[in-house]
N, C-alpha and C positions, 0 to 999 in steps of 0.2 A: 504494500500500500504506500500512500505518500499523498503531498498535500494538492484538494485541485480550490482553483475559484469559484468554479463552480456546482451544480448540482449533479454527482453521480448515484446511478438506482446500485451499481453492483459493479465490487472491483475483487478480482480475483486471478489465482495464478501466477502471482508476483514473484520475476526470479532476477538476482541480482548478482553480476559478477564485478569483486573490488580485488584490484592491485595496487601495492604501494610500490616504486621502484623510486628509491633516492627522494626525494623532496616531492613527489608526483602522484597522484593518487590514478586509477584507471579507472572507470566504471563503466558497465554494459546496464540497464535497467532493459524491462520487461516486463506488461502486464494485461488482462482482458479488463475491458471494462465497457460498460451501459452508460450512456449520458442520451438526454433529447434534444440537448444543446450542445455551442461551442465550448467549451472550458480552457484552462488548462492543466498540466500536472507542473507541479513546483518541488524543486529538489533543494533543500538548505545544504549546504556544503560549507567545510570549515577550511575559509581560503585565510583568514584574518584581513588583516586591512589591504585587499587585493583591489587592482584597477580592474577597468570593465573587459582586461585586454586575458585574466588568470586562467580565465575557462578557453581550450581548445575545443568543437564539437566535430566527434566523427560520427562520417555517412557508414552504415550497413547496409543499404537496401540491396545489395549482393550478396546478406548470408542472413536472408529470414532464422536460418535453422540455428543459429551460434546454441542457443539454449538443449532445441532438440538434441546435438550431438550432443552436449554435454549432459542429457536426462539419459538418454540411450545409454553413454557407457557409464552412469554410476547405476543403471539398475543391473546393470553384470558387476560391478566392483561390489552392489550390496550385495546380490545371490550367493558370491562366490566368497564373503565376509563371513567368517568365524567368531571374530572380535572386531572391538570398535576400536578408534584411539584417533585420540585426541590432538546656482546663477539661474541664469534663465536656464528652464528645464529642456534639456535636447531628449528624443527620443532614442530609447535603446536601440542599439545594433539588432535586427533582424537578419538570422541565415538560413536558409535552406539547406537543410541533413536530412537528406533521402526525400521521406516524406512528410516532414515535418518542418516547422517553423520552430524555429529556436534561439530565446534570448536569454543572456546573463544579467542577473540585477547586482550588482557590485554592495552594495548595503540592503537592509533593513527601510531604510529612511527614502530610498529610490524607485519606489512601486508605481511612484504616481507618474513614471514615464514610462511604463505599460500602460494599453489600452487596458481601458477598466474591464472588459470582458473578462480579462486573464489576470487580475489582482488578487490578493484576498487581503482585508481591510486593515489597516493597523492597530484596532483594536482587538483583532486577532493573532495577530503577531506578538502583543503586549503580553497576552498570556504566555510566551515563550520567550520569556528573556535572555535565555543562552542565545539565541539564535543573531543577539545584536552585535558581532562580530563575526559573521555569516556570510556567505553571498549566496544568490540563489539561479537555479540551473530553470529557466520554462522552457517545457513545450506544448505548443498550442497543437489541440487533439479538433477533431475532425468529430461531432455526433455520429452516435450508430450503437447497434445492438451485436455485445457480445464482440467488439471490435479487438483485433488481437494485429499490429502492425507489426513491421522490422522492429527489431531491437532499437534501442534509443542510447546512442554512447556518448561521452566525454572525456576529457583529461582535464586536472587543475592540482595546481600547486599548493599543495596540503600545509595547513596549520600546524600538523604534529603527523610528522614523518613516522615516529613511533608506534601508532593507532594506524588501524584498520576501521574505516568510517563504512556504513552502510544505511541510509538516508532510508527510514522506515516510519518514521513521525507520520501520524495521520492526520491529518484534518479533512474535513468533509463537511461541505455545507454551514462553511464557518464556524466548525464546531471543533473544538478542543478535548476531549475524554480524556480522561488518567488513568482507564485501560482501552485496550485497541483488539480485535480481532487478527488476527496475523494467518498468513496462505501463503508460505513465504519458502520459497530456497533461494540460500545463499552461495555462492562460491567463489574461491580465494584463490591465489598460486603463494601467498606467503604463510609460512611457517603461525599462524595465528592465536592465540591463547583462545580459553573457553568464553565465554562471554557470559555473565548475572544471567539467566534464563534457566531455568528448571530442568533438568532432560538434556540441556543441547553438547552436543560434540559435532565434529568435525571428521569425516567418512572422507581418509586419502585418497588419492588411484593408487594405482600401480603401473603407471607410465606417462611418459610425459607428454605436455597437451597436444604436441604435433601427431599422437599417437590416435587420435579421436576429432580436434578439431581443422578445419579449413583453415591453419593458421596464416596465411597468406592474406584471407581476407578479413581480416579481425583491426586490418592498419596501424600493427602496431601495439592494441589493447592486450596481447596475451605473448607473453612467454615460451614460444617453442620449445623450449631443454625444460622446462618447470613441468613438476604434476599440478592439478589444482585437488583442492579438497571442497566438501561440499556439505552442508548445513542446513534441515529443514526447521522450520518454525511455523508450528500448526495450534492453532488454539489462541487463550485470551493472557496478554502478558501486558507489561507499562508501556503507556503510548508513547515511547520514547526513539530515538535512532540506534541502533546496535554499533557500539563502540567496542573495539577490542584490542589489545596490547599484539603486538609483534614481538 
């Protein structure tokens, strides 16, 4: 899940791939979702006091499947699993990635240079005051039922190289909850600690990602010589982002 402006009926099958390499974080997102309207999905990310230049966005519309292969071979690495282990306002830059529209908002305090369609209001933001040293990731979503597109990727220069960020905060219809629904895999290529969540571990492969993925068409985002590991999150836990040590 993650935050939209607008109204969605049903958001589900969220699957998230984060790498940290040096000072950079990776992320691939992924999700189905219902809306009757425009919206957008808003990702808070932890650039610190980053210009509007921190976030890179890559195009996938040449490997819908990124997620697929990587569901396909951890259900052989589960089967085959014995054990587990562990001024005057300018408007934001607008880019085209793939099929989507996509801006970076450099602060908290810089929303009102999105069109209001794709906002959510600052007195929703207030309730999340961590997030005032934040910049945040849109992309503006197209209505439809049960809409499931290419994956949605970036890069940015991470606040704390030492974390593993994974942007899982809900909000929905301007609403803030202090617990969250979660439909959620995760996957990593870095060596990652457990994360405060009940149950959770980290299911390694056993080969590395060129062994499974299209790594050619990933631009970048994935580690050919790395395994990834892989992390589900099902059930009701704190509506927070899953933070975790390296």
């Amino acid at each position: 899940m993650c935050c939209f402006s607008g109204h969605v009926s049903d958001v589900s099958g969220t699957n998230i791939f984060a790498r940290v390499s040096g000072d950079r974080e990776y992320v691939v997102y992924e999700m189905t979702f219902t809306s009757d309207e425009q919206t957008a999905m808003i990702l808070p990310i932890p650039t610190g006091s980053a210009g509007e230049d921190a976030v890179d966005f890559v195009a996938l519309p040449d490997y819908p499947d990124f997620f697929r292969d990587l569901e396909a071979h951890f259900e052989r690495v589960w089967a085959n699993a014995k054990t587990l282990t562990v001024g005057p306002q300018v408007a934001l830059k607008v880019q085209q990635v793939g099929a989507f529209e996509a801006s970076f908002v450099p602060q908290m305090d810089q929303f009102d240079r999105l069109d209001p369609r794709f906002r959510i209001p600052q007195h929703v933001w207030k309730q999340l005051p961590d997030y005032r040293s934040f910049g945040f990731v849109v992309f503006k979503l197209r209505p439809g039922k049960r809409v499931n597109a290419h994956p949605m990727a970036f890069s940015f220069r991470t606040s704390d190289p030492a974390t593993l960020f994974f942007p899982t905060v809900h909000v929905h219809d301007g609403t803030v909850h202090e617990a969250a629904s979660f439909d959620h895999i995760l996957y990593t290529q870095n060596k990652a600690g457990r994360p405060l969540v009940p149950g959770a571990c980290w299911m390694p492969s056993d080969q590395p990602a060129s062994g499974h993925l299209k790594v050619n068409r990933t631009r970048g985002l994935v580690d050919a010589y790395a395994p990834c590991f892989q992390m589900s999150l099902v059930g009701t836990f704190p509506n927070t982002d899953i933070v975790v040590p390296i």
